[in-house]
C-alpha positions in Angstrom: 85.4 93.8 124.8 88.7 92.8 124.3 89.8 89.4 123.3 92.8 88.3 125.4 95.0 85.6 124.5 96.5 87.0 121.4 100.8 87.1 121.4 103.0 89.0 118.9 106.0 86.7 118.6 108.3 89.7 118.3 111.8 89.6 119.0 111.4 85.8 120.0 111.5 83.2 117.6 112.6 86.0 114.9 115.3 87.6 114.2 116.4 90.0 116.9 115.8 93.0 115.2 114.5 94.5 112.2 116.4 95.7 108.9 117.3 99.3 108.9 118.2 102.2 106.7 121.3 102.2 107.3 121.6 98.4 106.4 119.8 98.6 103.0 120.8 101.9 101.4 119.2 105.2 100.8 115.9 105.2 101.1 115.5 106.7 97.6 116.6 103.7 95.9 113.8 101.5 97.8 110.1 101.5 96.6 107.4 99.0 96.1 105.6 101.1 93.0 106.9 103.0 90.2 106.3 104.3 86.9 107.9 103.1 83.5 107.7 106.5 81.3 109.7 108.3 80.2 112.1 106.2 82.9 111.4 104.4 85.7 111.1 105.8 89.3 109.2 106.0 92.0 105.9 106.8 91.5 105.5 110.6 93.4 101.9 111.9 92.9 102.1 114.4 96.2 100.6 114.6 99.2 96.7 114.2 97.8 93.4 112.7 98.4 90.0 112.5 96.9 86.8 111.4 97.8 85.7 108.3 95.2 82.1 107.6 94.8 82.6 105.0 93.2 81.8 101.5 93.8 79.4 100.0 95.9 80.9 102.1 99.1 81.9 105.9 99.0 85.6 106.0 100.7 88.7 108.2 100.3 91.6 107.5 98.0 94.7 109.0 99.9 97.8 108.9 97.6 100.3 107.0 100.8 103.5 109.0 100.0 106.9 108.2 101.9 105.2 108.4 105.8 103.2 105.0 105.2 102.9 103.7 108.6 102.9 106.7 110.4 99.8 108.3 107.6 97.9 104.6 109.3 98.7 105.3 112.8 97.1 108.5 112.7 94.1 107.6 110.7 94.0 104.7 113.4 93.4 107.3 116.0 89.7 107.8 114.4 88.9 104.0 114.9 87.8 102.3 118.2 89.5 99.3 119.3 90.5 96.3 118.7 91.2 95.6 115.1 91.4 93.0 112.6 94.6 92.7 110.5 94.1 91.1 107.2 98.2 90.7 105.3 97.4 90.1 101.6 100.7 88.1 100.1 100.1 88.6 96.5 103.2 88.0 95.4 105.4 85.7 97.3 109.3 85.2 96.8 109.4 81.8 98.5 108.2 82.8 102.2 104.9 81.7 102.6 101.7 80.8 100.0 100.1 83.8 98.4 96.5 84.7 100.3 94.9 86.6 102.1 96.5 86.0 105.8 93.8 87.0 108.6 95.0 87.9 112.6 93.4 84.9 114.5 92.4 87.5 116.9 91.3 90.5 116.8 94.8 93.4 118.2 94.6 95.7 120.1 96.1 99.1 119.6 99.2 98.7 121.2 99.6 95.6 119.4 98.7 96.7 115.9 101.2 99.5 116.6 104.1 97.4 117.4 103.4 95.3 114.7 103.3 98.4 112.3 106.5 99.6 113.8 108.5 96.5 113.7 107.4 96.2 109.9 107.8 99.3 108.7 110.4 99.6 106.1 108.9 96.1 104.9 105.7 97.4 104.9 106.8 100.9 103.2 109.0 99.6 100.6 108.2 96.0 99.0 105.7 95.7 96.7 104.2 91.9 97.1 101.2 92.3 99.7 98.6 94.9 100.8 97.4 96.1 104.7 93.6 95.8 106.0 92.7 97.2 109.0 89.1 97.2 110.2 87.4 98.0 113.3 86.5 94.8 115.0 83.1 97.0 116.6 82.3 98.9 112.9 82.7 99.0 109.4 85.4 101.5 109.7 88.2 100.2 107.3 91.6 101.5 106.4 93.6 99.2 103.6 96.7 100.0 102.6 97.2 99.2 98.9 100.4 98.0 97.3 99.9 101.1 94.6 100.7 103.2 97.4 97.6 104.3 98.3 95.5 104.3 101.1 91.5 103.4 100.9 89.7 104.8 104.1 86.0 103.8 104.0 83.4 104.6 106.7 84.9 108.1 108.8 85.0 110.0 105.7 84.6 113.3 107.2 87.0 112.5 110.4 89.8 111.0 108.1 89.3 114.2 105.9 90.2 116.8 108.8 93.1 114.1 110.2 94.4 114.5 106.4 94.4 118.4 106.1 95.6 118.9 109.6 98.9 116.4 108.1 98.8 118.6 105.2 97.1 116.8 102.4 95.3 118.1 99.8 92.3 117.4 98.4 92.0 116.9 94.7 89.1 115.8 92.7 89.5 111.6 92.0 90.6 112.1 88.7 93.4 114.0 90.3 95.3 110.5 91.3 95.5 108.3 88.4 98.1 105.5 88.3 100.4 105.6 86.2 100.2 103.1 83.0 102.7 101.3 82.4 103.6 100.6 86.2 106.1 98.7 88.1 106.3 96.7 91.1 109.1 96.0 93.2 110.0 92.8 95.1 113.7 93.2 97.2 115.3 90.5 98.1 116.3 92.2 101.1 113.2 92.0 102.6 112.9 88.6 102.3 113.8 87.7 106.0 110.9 90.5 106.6 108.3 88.6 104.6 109.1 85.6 106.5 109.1 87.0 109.8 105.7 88.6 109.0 104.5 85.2 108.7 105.5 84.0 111.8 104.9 87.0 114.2 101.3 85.5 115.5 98.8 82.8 114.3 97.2 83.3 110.6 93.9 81.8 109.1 94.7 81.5 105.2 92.3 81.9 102.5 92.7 82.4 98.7 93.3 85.5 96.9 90.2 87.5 95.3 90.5 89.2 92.2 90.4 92.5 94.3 93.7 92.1 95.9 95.9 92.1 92.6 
């Protein structure tokens, strides 16, 4: 059932509307994760993913690519509503505490989606937080890691044919390795964005865990 009650404060006490491509450059020239050698830029593994049995819970490892919000969306598709939206602030450039920020409410889709769409280029392209999502009914989980991947736990199989039918490929999990050194990126652009995330609906704060770095 569907908690009611919950208000995205979107396009009210924020800034009218959100910062565009056209505002910030080519889109190139913007990315939260990189690699160092033998020069830095963007890290590119392809559109890949693996199943990963490791850990205490089998999930998939998706490597994100440039499509982001819209590779969530569609995963979303495979997950009953409403959701729970945990933003991770793990580095912060002045906006708000670093933690682990949970929706006070559970969203529905229609929400989650706006709030995914107003957010996007933040979300795609600034290195200093990570995504959960998780079915509010089951342990069906999508997190959206500032690495650029995606971890998909629970609808293995589903997520798998959503993937190929996007045109990823699978790989074995060796097959997306991070690259060492790494870089992350924090624009100053966005900083407006990471504010306004903050202030979109009400947030229950709790510490970072050594997970979220």
């Amino acid at each position: 059932m569907l908690r009611e009650g919950i208000r995205l404060r979107i396009g009210t006490r924020l800034r009218k509307q959100p910062i565009t491509m056209e505002q910030i450059g080519q889109l190139d020239d913007l990315y939260k994760f990189g690699m160092v050698s033998p020069h830095e830029a963007a890290w590119t593994p392809g559109k890949v993913f693996a199943h990963d049995e490791r850990g205490a819970v089998p999930h998939l490892c998706i490597a994100a690519g440039d499509e982001q919000v819209q590779l969530i969306e569609t995963l979303l598709e495979n997950m009953p509503e409403p959701f729970w939206l945990l933003y991770v602030l793990v580095v912060g450039r002045g906006e708000g505490q670093p933690g682990r920020y949970q929706a006070s409410e559970p969203l529905t889709r229609e929400q989650l989606k706006l709030f995914l769409k107003r957010f996007r280029n933040f979300l795609e392209h600034d290195g200093r937080h990570n995504i959960w999502v998780k079915s509010e009914s089951g342990p069906a989980l999508l997190v959206l890691d500032r690495h650029d991947l995606v971890y998909a736990y629970d609808l293995e199989d589903g997520w798998s044919d959503a993937l190929r039918r996007m045109g990823w490929v699978e790989v074995d999990r060796d097959g997306i390795t991070l690259p060492d050194p790494h870089v992350h990126h924090y624009h100053a652009i966005f900083d407006d964005e990471a504010r306004d995330i903050l202030a979109t609906m009400q947030w229950n704060w709790s510490p970072l865990r050594e997970q979220d770095y």
